[in-house]
C-alpha positions in Angstrom: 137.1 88.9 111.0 133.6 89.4 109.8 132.4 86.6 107.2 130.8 88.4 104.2 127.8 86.3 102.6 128.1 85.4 99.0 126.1 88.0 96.4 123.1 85.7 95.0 123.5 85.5 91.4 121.7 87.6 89.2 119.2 86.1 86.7 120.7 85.6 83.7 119.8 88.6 81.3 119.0 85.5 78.6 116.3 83.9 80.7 114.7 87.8 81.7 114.6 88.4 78.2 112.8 85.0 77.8 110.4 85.4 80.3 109.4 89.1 78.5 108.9 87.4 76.1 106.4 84.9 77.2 104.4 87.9 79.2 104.5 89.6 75.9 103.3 86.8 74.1 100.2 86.1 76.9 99.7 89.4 77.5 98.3 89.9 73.6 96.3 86.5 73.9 94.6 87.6 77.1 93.5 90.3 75.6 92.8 89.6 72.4 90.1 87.1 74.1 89.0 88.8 77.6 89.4 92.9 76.0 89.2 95.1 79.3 88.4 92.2 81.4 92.2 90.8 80.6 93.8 90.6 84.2 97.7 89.9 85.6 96.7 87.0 87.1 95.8 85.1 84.1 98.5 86.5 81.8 100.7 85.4 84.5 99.3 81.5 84.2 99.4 82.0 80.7 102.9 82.7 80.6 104.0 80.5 83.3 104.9 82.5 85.6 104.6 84.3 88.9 102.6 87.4 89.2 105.4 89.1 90.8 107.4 88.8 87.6 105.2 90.7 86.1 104.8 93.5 88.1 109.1 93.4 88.6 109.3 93.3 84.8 106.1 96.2 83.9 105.5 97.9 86.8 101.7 97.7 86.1 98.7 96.3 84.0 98.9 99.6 81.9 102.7 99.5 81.4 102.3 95.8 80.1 99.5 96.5 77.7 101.5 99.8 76.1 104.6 97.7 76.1 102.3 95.0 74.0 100.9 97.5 71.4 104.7 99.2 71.0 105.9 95.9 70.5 103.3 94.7 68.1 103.5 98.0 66.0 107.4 97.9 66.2 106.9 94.3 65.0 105.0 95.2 62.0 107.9 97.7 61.3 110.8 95.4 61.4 108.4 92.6 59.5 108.2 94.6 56.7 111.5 96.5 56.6 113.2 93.4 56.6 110.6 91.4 53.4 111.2 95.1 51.6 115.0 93.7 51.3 114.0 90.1 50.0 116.1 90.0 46.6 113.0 88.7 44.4 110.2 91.0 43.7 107.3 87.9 43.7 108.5 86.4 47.1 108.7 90.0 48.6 105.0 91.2 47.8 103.6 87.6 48.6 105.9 87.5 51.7 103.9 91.4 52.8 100.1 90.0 51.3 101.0 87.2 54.0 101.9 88.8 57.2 100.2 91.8 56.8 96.9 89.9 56.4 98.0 88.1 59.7 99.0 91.1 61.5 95.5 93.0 60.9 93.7 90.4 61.7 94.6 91.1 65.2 93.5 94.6 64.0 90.7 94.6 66.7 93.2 94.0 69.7 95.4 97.1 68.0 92.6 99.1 68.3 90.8 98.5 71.7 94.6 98.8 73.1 95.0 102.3 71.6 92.0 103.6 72.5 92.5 102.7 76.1 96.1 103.3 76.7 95.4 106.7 74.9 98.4 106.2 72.7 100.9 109.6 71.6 99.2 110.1 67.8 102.6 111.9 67.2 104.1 108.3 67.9 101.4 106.7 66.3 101.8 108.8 63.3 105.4 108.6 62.7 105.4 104.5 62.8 102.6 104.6 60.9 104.8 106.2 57.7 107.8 104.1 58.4 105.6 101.4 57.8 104.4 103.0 55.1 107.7 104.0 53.3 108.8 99.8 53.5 105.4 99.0 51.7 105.5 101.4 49.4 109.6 99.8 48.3 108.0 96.3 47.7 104.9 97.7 45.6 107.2 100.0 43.7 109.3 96.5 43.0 106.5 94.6 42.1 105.2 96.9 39.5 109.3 97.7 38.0 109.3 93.7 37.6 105.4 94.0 35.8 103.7 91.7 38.2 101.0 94.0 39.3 98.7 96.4 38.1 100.0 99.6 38.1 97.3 101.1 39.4 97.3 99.2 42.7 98.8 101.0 45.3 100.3 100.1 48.8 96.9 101.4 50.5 94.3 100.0 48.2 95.5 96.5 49.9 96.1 97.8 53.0 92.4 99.1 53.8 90.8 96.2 51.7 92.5 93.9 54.3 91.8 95.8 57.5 88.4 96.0 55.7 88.3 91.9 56.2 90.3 91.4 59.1 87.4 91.7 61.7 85.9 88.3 60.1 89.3 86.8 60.3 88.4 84.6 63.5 85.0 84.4 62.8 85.4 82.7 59.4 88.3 80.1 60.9 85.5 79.2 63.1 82.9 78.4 60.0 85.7 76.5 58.1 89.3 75.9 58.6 91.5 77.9 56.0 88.5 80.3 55.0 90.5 83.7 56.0 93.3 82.1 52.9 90.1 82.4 50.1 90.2 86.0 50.7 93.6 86.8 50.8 93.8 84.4 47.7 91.3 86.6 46.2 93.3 89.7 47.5 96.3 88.2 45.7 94.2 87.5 42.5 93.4 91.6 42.0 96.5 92.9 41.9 98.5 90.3 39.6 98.5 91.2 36.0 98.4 87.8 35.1 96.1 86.5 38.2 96.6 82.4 39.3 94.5 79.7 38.3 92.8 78.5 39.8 92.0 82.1 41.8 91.4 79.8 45.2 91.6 76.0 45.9 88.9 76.8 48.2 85.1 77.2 47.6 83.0 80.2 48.3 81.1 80.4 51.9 77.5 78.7 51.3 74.7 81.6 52.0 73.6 80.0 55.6 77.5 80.3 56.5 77.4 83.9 55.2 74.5 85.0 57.5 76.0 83.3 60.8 79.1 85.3 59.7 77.6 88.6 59.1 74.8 88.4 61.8 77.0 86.3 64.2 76.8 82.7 66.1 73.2 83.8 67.7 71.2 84.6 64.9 68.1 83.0 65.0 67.6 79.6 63.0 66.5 79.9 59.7 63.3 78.6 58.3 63.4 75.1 56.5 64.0 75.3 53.1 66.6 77.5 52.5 67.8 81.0 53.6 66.6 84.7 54.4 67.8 85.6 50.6 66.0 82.5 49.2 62.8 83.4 51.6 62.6 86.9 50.2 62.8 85.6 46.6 60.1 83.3 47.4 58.2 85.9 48.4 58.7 88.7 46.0 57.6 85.8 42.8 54.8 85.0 45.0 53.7 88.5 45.1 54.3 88.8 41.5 52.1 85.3 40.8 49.2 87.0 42.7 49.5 89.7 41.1 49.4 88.1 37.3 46.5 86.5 38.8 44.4 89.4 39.5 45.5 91.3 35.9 44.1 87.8 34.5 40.8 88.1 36.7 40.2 91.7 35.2 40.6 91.0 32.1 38.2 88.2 32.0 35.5 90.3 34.0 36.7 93.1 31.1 
């Protein structure tokens, strides 16, 4: 009688779903930091696992990068779907300022991803307005309950925000909690009755402004104060020499 050999178990479906999870999860980090450069190898370290899951799970690097944009756009979907049905009007529209504001500041990743995976615009399209239909339920709420402007509208925010989000990382990096002053601010325009104070946080000084807008490199300022402040000198030192040679004229007059 022939012995037949015990089937090996089957992962559990739990820990697969887990361990998509986790590629998922380091697959958006990776690139978010490396762009085009992002390989398997390190999203595999990153996720703790072996290479070969990866490939068993997605098949390739392409695969694993779509499967990150859907999920991150599906995401977004279900995020705000789901604060659209928060019972109070306030908590749902602070709840969307929040997230959204998060989710766009990993705008830059969204859009490197789509414009190298060549994403469907059909697809791309038809998320876009079911995201759009949950926002436009929690403005609608907030301005029934008169808490905003009624003039405000669901993509006023929206581009205002994606408007910031590509300083998001680059102001965490000049102070901790900077990216919050703006949203604060965000928050403070569409309230009919704005909070006070409108940020506990103090505007960015001017040199902090100029490594922001002109990056890390930019070269050092001069002693004494900033670009701004070194045209100003100039332009009332033009206007001193000037007064000076009116005065010489009409003396020689």
């Amino acid at each position: 009688m022939t012995e037949t050999l015990p089937t090996p178990p089957r992962p559990r479906r739990a820990d697969a779903q887990r361990n998509r999870e986790k590629i998922l999860a380091a697959a958006m980090q990776e690139f978010g930091e490396q762009g085009d450069a992002a390989c398997v190898e390190h999203i595999a370290q990153r996720a703790g696992v072996g290479v070969g899951s990866i490939y068993r799970s997605f098949g390739n690097k392409d695969a694993l990068l779509r499967e990150v944009y859907e999920a991150m756009v599906l995401n977004q979907i279900e995020r705000t779907e789901l604060v659209a049905a928060i019972a109070d009007p306030r908590d749902s529209f602070e709840e969307y300022l929040r997230f959204t504001a998060e989710y766009l500041s990993r705008s830059r990743i969204m859009l490197s991803l789509h414009s190298l995976l060549k994403i469907d615009r059909e697809w791309s399209h038809e998320k876009l307005r079911q995201r759009m239909a949950a926002a436009e339920v929690i403005f609608a709420r907030a301005k029934s309950a008169d808490l905003i402007h009624e003039h405000i509208g669901f993509t006023d925010i929206d581009l205002i925000l994606r408007a910031l989000a590509p300083f998001a990382s680059r102001l965490e990096t000049l102070r901790e909690g900077a990216w919050q002053r703006y949203l604060d601010l965000v928050r403070a325009l569409c309230y009919r009755t704005p909070p006070q104070p409108v940020s506990e946080s103090d505007p960015l000084s001017t040199a902090d402004y100029e490594r922001l807008i002109m990056g890390p490199d930019a070269p050092a300022l001069p002693a004494g104060g900033t670009a701004v402040a070194g045209v100003a000198r100039r332009g009332s030192g033009g206007g001193a020499d000037r007064a000076r040679t009116a005065s010489g004229l009409k003396t020689t007059q």
